[in-house]
PDBQT receptor file of N, H, CA, C and O in Angstrom, charges set to zero:
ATOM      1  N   UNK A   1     -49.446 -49.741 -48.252  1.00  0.00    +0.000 N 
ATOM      2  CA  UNK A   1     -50.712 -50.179 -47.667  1.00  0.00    +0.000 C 
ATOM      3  C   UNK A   1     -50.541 -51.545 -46.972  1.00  0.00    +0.000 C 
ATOM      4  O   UNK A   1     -50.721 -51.671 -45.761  1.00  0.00    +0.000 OA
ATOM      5  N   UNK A   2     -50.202 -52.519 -47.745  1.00  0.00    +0.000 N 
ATOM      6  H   UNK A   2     -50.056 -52.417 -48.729  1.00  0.00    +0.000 HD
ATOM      7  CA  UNK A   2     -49.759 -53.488 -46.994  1.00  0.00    +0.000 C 
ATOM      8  C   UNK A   2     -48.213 -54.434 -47.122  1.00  0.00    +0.000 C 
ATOM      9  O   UNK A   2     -47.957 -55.613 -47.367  1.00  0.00    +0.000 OA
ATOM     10  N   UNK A   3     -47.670 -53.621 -46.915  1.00  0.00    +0.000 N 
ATOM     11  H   UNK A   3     -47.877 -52.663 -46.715  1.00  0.00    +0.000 HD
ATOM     12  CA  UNK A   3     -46.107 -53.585 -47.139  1.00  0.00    +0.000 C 
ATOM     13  C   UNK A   3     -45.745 -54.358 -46.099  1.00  0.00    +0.000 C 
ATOM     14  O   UNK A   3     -45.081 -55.355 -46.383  1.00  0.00    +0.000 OA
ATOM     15  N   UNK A   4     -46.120 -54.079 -44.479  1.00  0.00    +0.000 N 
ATOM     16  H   UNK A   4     -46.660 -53.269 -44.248  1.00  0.00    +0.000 HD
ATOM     17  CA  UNK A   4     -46.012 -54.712 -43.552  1.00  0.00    +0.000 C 
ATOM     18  C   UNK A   4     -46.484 -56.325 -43.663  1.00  0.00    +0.000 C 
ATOM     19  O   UNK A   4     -45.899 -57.219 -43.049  1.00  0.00    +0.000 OA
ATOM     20  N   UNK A   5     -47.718 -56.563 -44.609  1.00  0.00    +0.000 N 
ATOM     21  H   UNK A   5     -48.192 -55.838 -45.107  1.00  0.00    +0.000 HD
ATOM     22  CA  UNK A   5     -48.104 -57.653 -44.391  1.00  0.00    +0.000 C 
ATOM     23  C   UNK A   5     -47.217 -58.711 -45.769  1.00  0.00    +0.000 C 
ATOM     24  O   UNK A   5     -46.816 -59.818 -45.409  1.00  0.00    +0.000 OA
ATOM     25  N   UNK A   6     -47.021 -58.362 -46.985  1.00  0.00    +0.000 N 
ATOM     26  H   UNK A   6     -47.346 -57.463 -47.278  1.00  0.00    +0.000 HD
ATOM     27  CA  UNK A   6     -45.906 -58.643 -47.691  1.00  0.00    +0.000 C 
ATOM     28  C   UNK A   6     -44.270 -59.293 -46.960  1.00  0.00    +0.000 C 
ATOM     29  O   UNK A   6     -43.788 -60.416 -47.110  1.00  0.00    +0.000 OA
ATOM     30  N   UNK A   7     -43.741 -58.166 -46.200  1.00  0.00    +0.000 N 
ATOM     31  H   UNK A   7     -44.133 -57.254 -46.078  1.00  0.00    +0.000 HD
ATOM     32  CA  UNK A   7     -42.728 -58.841 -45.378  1.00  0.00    +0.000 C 
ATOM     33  C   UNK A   7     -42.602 -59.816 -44.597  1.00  0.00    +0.000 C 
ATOM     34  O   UNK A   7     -41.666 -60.561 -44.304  1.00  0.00    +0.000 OA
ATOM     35  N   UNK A   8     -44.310 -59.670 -44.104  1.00  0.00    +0.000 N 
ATOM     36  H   UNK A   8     -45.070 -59.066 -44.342  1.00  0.00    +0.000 HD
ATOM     37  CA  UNK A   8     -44.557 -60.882 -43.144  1.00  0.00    +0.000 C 
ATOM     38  C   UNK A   8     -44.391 -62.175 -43.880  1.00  0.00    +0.000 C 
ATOM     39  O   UNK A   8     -43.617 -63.074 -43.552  1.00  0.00    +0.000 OA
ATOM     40  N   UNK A   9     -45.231 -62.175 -44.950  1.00  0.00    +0.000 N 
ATOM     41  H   UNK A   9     -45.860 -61.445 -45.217  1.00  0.00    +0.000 HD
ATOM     42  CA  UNK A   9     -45.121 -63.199 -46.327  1.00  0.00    +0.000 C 
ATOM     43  C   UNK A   9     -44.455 -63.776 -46.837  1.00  0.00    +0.000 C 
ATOM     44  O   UNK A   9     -44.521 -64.929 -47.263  1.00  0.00    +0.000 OA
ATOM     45  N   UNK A  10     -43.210 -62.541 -46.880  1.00  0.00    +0.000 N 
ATOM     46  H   UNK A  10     -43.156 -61.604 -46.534  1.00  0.00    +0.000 HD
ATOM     47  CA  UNK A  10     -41.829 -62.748 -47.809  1.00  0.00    +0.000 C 
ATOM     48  C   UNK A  10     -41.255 -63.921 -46.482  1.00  0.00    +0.000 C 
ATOM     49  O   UNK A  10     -40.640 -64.905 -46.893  1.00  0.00    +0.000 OA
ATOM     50  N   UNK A  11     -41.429 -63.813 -45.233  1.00  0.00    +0.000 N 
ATOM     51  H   UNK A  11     -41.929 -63.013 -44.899  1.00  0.00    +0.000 HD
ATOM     52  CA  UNK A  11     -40.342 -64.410 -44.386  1.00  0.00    +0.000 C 
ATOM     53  C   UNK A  11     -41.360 -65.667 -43.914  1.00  0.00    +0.000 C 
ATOM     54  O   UNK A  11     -40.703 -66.548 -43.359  1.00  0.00    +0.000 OA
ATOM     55  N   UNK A  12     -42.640 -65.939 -43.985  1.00  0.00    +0.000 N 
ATOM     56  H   UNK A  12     -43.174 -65.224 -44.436  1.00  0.00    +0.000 HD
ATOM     57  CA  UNK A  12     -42.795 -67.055 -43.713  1.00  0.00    +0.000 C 
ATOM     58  C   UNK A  12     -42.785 -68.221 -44.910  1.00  0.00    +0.000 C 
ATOM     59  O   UNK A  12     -42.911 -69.423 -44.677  1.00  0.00    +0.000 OA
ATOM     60  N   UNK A  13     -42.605 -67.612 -46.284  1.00  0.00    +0.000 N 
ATOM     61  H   UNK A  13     -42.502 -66.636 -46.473  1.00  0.00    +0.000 HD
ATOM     62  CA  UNK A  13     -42.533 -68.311 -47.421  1.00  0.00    +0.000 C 
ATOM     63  C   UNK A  13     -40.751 -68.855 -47.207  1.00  0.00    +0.000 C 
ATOM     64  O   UNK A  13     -40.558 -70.068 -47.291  1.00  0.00    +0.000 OA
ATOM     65  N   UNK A  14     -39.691 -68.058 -46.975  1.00  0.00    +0.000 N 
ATOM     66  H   UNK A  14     -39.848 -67.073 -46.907  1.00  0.00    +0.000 HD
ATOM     67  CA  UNK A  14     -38.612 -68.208 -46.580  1.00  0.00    +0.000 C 
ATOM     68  C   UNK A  14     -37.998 -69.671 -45.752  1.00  0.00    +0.000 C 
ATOM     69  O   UNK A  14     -37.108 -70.493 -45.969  1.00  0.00    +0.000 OA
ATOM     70  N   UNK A  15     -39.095 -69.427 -44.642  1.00  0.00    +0.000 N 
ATOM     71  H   UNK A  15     -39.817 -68.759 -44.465  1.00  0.00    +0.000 HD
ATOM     72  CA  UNK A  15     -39.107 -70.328 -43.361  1.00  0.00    +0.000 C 
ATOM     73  C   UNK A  15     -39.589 -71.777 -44.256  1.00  0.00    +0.000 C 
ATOM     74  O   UNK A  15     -38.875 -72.727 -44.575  1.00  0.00    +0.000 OA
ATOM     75  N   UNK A  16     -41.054 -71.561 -44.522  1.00  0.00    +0.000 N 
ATOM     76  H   UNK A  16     -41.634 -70.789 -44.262  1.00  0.00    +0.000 HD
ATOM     77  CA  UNK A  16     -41.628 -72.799 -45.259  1.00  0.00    +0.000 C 
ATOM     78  C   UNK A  16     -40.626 -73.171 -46.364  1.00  0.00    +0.000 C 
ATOM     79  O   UNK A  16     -40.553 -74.388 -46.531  1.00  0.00    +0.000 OA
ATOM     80  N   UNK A  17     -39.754 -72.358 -47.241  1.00  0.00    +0.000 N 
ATOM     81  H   UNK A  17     -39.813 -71.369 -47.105  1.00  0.00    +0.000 HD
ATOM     82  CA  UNK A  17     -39.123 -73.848 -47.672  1.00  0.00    +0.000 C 
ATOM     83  C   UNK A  17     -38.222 -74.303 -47.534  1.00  0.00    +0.000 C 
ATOM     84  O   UNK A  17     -37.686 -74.854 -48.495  1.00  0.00    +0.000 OA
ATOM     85  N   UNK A  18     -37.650 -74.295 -46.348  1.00  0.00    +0.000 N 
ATOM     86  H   UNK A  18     -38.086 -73.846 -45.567  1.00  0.00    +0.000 HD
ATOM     87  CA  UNK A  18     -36.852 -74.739 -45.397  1.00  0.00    +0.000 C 
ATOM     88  C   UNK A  18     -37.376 -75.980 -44.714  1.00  0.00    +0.000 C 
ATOM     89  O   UNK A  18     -36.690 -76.956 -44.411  1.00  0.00    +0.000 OA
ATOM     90  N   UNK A  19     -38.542 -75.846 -44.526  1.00  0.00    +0.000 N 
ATOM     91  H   UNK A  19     -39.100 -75.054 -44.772  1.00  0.00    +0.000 HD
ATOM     92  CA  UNK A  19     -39.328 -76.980 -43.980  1.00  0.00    +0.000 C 
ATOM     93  C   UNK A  19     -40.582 -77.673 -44.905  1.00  0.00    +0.000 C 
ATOM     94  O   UNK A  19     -41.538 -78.211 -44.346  1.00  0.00    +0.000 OA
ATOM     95  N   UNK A  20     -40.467 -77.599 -46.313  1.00  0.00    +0.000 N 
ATOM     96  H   UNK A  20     -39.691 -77.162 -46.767  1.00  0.00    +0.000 HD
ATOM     97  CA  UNK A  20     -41.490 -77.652 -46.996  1.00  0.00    +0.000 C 
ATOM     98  C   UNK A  20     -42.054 -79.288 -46.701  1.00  0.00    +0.000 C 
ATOM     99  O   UNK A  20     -43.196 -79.748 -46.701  1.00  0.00    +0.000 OA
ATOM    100  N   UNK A  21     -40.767 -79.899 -46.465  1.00  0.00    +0.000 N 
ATOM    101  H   UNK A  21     -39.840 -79.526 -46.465  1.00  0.00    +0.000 HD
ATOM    102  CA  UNK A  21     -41.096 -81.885 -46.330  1.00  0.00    +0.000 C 
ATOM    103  C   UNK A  21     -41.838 -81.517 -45.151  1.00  0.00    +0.000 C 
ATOM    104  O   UNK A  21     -43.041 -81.640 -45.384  1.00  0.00    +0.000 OA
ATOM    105  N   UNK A  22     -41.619 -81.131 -44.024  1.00  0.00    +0.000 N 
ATOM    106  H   UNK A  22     -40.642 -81.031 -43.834  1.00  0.00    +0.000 HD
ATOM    107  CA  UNK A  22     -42.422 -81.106 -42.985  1.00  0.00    +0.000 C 
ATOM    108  C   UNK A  22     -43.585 -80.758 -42.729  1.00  0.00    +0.000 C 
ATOM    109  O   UNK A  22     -44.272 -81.145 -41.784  1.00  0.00    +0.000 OA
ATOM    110  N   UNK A  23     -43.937 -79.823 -43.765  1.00  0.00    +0.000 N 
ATOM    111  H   UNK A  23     -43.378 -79.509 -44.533  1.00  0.00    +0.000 HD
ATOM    112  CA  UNK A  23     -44.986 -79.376 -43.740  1.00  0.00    +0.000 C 
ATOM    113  C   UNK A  23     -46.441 -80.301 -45.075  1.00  0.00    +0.000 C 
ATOM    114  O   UNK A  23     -47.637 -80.066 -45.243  1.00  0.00    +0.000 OA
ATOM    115  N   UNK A  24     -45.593 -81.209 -45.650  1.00  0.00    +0.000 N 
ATOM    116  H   UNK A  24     -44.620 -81.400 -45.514  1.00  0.00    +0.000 HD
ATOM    117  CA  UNK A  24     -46.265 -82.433 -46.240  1.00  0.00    +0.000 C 
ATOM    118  C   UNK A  24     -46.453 -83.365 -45.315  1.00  0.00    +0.000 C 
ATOM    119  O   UNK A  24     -47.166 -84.369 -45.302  1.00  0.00    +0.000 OA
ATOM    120  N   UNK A  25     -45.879 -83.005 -44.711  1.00  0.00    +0.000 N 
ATOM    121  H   UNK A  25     -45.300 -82.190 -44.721  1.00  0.00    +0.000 HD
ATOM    122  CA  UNK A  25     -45.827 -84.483 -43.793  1.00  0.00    +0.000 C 
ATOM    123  C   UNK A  25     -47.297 -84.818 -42.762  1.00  0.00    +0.000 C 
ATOM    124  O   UNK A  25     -47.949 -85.818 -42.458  1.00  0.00    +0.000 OA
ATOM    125  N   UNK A  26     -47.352 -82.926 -42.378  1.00  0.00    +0.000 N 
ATOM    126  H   UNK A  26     -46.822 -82.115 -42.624  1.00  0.00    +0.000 HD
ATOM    127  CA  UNK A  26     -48.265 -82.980 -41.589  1.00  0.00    +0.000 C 
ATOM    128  C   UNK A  26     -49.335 -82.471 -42.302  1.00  0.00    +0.000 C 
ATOM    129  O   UNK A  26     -50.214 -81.993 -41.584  1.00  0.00    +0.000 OA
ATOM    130  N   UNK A  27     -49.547 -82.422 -43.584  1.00  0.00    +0.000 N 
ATOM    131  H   UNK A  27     -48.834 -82.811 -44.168  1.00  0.00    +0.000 HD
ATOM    132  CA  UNK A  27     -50.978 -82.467 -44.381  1.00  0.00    +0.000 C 
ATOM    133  C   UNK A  27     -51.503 -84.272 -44.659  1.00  0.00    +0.000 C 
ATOM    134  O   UNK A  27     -52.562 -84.895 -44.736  1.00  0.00    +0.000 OA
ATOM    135  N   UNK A  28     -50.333 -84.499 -44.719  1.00  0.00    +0.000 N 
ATOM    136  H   UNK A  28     -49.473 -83.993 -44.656  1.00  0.00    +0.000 HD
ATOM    137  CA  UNK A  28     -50.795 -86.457 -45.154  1.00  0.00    +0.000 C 
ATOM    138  C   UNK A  28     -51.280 -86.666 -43.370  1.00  0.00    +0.000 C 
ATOM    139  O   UNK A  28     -52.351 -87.187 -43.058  1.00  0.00    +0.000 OA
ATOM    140  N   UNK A  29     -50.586 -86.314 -42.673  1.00  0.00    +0.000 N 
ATOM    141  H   UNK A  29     -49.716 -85.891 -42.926  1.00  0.00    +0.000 HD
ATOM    142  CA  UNK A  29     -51.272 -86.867 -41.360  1.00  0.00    +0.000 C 
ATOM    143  C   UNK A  29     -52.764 -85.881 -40.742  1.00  0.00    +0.000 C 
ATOM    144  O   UNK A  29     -53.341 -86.318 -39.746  1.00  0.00    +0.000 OA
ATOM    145  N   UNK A  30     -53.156 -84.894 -41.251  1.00  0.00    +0.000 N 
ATOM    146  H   UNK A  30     -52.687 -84.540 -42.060  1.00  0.00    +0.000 HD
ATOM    147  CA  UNK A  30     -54.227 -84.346 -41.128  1.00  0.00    +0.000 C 
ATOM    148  C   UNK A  30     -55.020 -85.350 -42.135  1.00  0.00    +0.000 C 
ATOM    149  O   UNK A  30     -55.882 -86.069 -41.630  1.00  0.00    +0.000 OA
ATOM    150  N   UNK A  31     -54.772 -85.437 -43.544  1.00  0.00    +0.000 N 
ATOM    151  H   UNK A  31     -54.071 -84.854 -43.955  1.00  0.00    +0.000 HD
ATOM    152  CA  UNK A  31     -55.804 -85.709 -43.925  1.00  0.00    +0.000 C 
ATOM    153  C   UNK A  31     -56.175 -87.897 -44.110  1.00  0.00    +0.000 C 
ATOM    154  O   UNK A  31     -57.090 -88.440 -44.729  1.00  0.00    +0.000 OA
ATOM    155  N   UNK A  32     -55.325 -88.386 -43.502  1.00  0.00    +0.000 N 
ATOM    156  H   UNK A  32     -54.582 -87.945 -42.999  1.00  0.00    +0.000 HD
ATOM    157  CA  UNK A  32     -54.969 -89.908 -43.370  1.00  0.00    +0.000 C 
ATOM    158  C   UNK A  32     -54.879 -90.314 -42.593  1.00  0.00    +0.000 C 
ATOM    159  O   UNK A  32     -54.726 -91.535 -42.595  1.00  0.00    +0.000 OA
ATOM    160  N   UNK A  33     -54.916 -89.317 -40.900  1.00  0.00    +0.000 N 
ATOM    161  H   UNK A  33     -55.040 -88.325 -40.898  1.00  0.00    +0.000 HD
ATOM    162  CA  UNK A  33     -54.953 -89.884 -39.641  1.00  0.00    +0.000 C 
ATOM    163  C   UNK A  33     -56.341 -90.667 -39.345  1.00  0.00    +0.000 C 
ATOM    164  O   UNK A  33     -56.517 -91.223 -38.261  1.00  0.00    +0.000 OA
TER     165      UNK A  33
């Protein structure tokens, strides 16, 4: 059923923690700009 959307999941969780500092980085500057 949603198998397609799982894979999608599996590979952007992949990506993100590869970049997890980066992606702190730009929550402190969303929420401190």
């Amino acid at each position: 059923m949603a198998s397609g959307t799982w894979g999608r999941r599996v590979a952007c969780w992949n990506g993100a923690r590869k970049g997890w500092g980066l992606f702190w980085v730009y929550i402190f500057f969303v929420f401190w700009a």
